[in-house]
N, C-alpha and C positions, 0 to 999 in steps of 0.2 A: 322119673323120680328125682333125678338130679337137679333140675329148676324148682319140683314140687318141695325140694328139701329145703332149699333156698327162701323159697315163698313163705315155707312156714315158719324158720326161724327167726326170717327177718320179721314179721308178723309179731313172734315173741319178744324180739330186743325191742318191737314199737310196745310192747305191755299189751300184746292181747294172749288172751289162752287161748289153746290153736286143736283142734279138730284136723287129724290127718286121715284123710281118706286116701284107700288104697286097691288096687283088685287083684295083681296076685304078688306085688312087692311088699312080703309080711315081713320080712327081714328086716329090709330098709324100712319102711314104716314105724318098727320097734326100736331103731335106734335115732330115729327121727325125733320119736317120742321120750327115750331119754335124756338125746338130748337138751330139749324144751323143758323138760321136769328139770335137768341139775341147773339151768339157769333161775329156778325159781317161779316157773310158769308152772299152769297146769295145762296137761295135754292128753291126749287118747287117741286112738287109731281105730278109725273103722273101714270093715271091708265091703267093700257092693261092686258089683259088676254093673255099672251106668249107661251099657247097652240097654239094659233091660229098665223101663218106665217106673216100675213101680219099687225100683231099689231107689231110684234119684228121692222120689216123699219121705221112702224109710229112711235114708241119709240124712234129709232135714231133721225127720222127727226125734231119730236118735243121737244128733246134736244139743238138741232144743234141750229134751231129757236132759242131760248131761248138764249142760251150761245153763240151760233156763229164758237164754236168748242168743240171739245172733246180730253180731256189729257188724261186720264183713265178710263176705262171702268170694273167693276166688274160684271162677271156673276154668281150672286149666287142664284138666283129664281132656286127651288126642290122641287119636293113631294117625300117623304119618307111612302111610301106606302110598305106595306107586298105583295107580289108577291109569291106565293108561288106554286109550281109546282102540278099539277093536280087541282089548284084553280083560276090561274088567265085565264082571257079573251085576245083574241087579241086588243079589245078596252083599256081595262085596261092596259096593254103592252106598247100600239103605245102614250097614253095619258104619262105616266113615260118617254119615250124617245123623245116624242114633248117638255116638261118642262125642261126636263133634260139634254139634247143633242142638238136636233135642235134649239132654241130660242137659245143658246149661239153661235153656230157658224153661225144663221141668223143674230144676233146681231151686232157680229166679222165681218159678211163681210158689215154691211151695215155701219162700223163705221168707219174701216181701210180707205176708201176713205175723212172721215171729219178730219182724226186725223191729228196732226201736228205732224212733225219727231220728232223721240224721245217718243213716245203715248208709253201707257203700259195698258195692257188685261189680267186681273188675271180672271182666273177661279176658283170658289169654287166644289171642287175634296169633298170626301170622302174616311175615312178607306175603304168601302165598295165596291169602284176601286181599292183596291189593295190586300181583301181580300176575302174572302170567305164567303157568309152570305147567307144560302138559304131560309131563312125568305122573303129577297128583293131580287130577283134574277132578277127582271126589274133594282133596283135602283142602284144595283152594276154594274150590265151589263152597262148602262148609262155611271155609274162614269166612269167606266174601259174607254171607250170608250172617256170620257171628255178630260180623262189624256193622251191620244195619238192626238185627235183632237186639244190641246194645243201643244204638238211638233211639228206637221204640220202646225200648223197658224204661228209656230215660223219661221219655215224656208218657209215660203209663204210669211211673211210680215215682213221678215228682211230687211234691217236693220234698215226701220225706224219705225217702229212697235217692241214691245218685250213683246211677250207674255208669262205668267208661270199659274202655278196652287198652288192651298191651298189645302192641306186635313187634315182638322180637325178632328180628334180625337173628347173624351168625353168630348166637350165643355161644349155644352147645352144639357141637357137628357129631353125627355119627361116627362109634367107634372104629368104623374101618373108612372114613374118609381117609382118602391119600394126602399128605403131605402138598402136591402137587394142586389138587382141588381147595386146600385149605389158600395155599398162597393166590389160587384166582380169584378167590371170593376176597383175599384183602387187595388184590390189587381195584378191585370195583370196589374198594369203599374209599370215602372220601379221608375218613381219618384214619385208613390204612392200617387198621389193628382190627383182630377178630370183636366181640363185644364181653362181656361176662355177666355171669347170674347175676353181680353185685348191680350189674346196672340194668337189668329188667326187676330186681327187687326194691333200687330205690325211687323207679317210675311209681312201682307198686305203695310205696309210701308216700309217696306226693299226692296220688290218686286217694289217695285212703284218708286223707289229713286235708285236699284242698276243697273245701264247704261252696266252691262256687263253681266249681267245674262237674259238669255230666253231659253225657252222650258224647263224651271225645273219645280219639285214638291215636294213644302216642305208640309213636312207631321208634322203636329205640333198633339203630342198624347204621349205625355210626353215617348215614346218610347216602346208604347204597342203594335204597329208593327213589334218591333225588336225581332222576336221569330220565 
């Protein structure tokens, strides 16, 4: 929810009215959406469980409702789940690639038909589709898998659709990272500082605003890929 909060109100300081989906963070959702209303936007929170196929259409539709249309669509609903080989289950697998995978390209087709020419579909990617991590081997297999289903919706909903991706780097670390794990992840970066929501939100604006860019992936990770 902490990136998703980010996305959205960077979204409303660019002047769009912002649609926050949520599944069970009603809290944060409700003050998400206050605060996009006191800057003068309109906003609304809706809840769907996006494991499930037929909430991702109703998500569409009851956007559509609401707004009447759809300029841009962010798909960055994910679990970040440990998947570890001789431990995970085929439910535990198919649930990482339901969240991860299918909700965004359910999403993407139910949306491509409300969008107006010109629409833009960012997908939120991960390091973990582009490298190797066999801690998540569902959650990277996914990403891997995000980052190509984005070149394909590119050249399926050209030209009036443009779709890319984000893969964020060490935004946000989990609450019980140690100290100690934090300082290794900046010693492998090249510009030696963690990264922040403000700079996977302002890829998200570039992506959103640049009229000739689709089916890319910018990987914002201060260059700890670059090895």
């Amino acid at each position: 929810m902490r990136l998703g909060r980010a996305i959205s109100e960077g979204l409303a300081q660019h002047d769009f009215h912002v649609a926050v989906h949520y599944n069970s963070s009603a809290t944060g959702a409700r003050e998400i959406v206050a605060a996009i209303q006191a800057s003068g936007r309109r906003a609304f929170a809706l809840e769907a469980d996006l494991r499930n196929a037929s909430a991702c259409t109703q998500l569409v539709e009851n956007v559509v409702s609401e707004f009447g249309h759809l300029d841009v669509v962010v798909n960055s609903a994910a679990s970040f789940t440990p998947t570890r080989i001789g431990e995970t289950t085929s439910d535990a697998w198919d649930e990482v690639f339901a969240l991860n995978l299918r909700a965004a390209f359910l999403i993407a087709q139910a949306a491509a038909p409300r969008m107006r020419s010109g629409g833009s579909i960012v997908n939120i990617a991960d390091l973990a589709g582009i490298q190797a991590w066999p801690s998540y081997l569902a959650h990277g297999a996914s990403k891997a898998a995000l980052v190509h289903l984005t070149r394909a919706l590119a050249r399926a909903l050209g030209p009036q659709i443009r779709v890319n991706a984000i893969a964020p780097g060490a935004v946000l670390l989990p609450v019980d990272f140690s100290q100690s794990a934090a300082d290794h992840l900046i010693a492998e970066t090249p510009l030696r500082r963690l990264g922040e929501v403000a700079d996977v939100v302002e890829a998200l604006r570039y992506l959103v605003d640049a009229d000739f860019v689709t089916g890319t992936l910018i990987v914002v990770d201060g260059g700890r890929s670059a090895r």
